[in-house]
N, C-alpha and C positions, 0 to 999 in steps of 0.2 A: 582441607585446604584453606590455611588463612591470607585474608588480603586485606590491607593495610588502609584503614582511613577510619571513618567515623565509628565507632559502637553503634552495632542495630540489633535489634531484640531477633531470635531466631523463633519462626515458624511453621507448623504443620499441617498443607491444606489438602484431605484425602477426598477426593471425588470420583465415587465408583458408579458404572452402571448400574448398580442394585447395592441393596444392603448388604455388607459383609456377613457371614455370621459366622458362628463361634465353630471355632476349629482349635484344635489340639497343635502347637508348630511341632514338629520333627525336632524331637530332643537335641538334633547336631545344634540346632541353633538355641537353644532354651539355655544349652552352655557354653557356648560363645557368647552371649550377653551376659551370663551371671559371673562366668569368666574375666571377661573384661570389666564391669564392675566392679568385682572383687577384689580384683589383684588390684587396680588402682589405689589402692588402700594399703598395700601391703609396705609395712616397714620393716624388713629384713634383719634391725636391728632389734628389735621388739617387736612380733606377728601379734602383740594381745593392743597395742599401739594403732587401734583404727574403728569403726563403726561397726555395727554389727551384722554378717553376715548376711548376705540377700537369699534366699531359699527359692524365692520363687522370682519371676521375671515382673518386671512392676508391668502393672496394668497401663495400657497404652503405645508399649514399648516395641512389642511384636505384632502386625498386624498383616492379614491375610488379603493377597491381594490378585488381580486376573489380569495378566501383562499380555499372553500372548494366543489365549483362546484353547489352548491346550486339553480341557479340561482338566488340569493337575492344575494346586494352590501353587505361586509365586508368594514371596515374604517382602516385607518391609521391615526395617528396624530403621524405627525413628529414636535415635540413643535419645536419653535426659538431657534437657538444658542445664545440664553443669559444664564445670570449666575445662573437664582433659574433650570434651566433644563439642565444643564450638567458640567462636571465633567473632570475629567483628565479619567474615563472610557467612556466621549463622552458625547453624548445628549438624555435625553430620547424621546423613540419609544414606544406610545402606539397601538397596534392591537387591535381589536374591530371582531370579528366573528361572524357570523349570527348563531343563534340557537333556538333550539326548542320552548324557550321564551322569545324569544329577542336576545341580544347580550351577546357574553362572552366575558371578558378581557381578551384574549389567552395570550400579551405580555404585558407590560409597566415596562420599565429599562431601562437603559442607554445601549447606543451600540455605537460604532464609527462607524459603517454600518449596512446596514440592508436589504438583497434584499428579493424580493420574486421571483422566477424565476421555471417554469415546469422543473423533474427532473425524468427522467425513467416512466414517466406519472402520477406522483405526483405533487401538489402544491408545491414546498422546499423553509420554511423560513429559511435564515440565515442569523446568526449576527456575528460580527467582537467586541471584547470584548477586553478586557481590559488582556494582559499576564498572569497577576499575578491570575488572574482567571481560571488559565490550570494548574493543578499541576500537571505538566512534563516542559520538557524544550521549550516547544514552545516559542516562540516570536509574530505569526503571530496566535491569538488563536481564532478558530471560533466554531459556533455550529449549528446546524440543527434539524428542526424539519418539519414536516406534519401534517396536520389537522385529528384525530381521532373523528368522528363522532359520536362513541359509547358513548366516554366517554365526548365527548366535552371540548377537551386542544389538543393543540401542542405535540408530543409523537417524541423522540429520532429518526433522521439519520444519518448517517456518513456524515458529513462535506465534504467541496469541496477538502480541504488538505488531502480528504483518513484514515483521523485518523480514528478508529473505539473504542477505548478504551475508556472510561470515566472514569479517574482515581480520585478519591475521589467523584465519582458520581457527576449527572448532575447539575446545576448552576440553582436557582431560575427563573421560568418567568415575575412573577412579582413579585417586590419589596414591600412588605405590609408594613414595616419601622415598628415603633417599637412605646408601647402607650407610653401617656405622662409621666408616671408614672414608665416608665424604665422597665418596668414589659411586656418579652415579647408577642407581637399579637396569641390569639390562632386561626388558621385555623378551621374554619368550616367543611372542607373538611377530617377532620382527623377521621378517624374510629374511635368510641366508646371507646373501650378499651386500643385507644393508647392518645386519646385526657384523658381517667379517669384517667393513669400512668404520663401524662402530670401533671395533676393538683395536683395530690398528692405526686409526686416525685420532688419536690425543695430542696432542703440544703441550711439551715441558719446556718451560719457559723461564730464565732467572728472575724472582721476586725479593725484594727488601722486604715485603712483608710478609712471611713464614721463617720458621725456623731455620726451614731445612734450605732456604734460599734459593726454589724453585716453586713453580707454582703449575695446575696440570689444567687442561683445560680438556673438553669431548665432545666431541660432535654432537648435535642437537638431533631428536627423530624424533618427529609427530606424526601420528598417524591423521588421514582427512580421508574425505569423502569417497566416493566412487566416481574417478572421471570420464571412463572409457564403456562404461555401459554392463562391464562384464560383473556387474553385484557383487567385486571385492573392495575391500577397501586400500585406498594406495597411502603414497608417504612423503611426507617432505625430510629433506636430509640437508643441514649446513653442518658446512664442514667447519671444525677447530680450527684459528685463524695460525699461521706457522708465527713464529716470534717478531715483533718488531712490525708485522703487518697490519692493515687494517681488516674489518672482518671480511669475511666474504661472503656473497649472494646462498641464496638456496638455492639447490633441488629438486624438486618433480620428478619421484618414482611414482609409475605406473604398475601393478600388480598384474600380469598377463594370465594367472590361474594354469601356467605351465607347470606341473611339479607340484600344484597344489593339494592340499588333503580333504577333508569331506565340509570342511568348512573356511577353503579358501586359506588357511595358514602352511605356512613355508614354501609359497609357490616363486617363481620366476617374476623379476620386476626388471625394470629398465629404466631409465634416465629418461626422460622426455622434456623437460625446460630446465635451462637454467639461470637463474636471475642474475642480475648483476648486484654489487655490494649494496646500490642503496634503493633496491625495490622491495617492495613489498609481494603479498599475495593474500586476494580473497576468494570468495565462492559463493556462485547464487545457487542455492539450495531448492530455489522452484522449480528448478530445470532438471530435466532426466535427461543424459546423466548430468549429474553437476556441473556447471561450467566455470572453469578455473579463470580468472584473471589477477593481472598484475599492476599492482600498485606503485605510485612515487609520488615527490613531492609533497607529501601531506606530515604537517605537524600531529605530534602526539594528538590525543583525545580527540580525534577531528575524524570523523566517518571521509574515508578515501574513495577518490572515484576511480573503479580501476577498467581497464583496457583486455578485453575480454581476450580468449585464446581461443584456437580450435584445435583439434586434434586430426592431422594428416595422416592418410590412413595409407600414404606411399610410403611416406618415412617412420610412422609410428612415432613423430616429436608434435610437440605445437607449435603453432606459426599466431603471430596475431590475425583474429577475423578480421576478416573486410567489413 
């Protein structure tokens, strides 16, 4: 994930409870990195037109790491500071987790750091990100996460800087980038009736700039926190603006784990707030569960002070606290 502003030298800081030590990685992954090495290289028109093959994984590159107590190794791949793996937001960090079958992708995006280091008797990943991905006035902008076994992903802590707030909600784990076709990736992971509103709520729109003299726009879904206590994670959902309109508000799905499967995916979700066009939404993440509030009035780059919600447990919506 690249993000736009100054060149910063990309970093990698490993903080384990004990010494690593030396372990053999699972072949899938020894060629998935020589793979991706590799090919980067390749000139289709002339294959003798590149460096010379890598055989083995460079020292550094793979590294064995204890994310969730399992006793089974989780992986790291810290790729080379070369240019197809980082960015002015740093170099990508992929995580790799041991799960019920097999491995999950918990992280892979760019970080300028990345430790894992024991924190009040948790595993704590954190990464050091790129500013312009804090919308507030940070400079120094980090984020944290712990292994949720339930659900199998990374799940929201306050950071080493004390921030507790996630103001325009949390920053993707992994970077899924976008098809070729410009048309973007749909997550698997998206409950039923937010992934049918996905596919049938685009606006095509007339534009002077395309060829084709229409332009397509889709609904926005980001997945956030757990609001309601039930240890899934819910969703924010804006809707494509219809032609000629101004944008409109988001969203607040809540995940009610009706229909859900052993970890919480494809279950029953429901609407519970909806904003108006020019609010916001953040999350204090000290809170169990999270507690959702809403933002306005605040200029770009300015930490918002937002107006907290609660969740009504007659209507199942949220109402502003008292």
């Amino acid at each position: 994930m690249k993000a736009p502003g100054p060149a910063l030298s990309a970093a990698l800081l490993l903080v384990l409870a004990g010494p690593a030590t030396a372990q053999t990685p699972p072949e899938g992954f020894s060629w998935y990195v020589l793979n991706r090495l590799n090919g980067f290289y390749l000139d289709v028109e002339d294959p003798t037109n590149r460096s010379p093959l890598l055989r083995e994984v460079p020292e550094g590159v793979l590294t064995p790491v204890e994310i969730n107590g399992d006793g089974r190794t989780d992986w790291l791949i810290a790729w080379p500071e070369e240019a197809q793996f980082c960015g002015t937001g740093g170099c990508q960090r992929s995580l790799y987790v041991s799960g019920e079958h097999g491995f999950v992708r918990a992280f892979d995006r760019q970080a300028l750091e990345l430790t894992i280091t024991p924190v009040d008797g948790e595993m704590r990943v954190e990464a050091w990100v790129h500013h312009l991905e804090c919308a507030d006035d940070r400079r120094d902008c980090r984020y944290a996460w712990v292994w949720d076994a339930r659900i199998e992903r990374l799940v929201e802590r306050p950071a080493s800087d004390g921030r507790t707030i996630l103001n325009g909600g949390p920053e993707p784990l992994v970077d899924l980038g976008e098809e070729t076709d410009g048309q973007p990736r749909m997550s698997g992971d998206w409950p039923p009736q937010l992934a049918q509103a996905w596919r049938t709520g685009r606006s095509t729109c007339p534009s002077p700039y395309t060829d084709s003299g229409l332009s397509t726009t889709w609904p926005l879904i980001r997945e956030i926190p757990d609001l309601n206590g039930d240890g899934l994670r819910d969703w924010l959902f804006t809707p494509s603006p219809p032609c000629g309109e101004a944008e409109p508000g988001f969203q607040v799905w809540v995940t009610s784990g009706r229909g859900a499967g052993p970890h919480g995916e494809g279950g029953q979700v429901d609407m519970v707030w909806e904003a108006g066009p020019d609010e916001g939404v953040a999350f204090d993440i000290s809170r169990t569960p999270v507690q959702l509030q809403v933002t306005s009035g605040c200029d770009y780059g300015l930490a918002c002070p937002g107006r907290p919600l609660r969740l009504d447990p007659r209507t199942g919506r949220f109402t502003p606290a008292s």
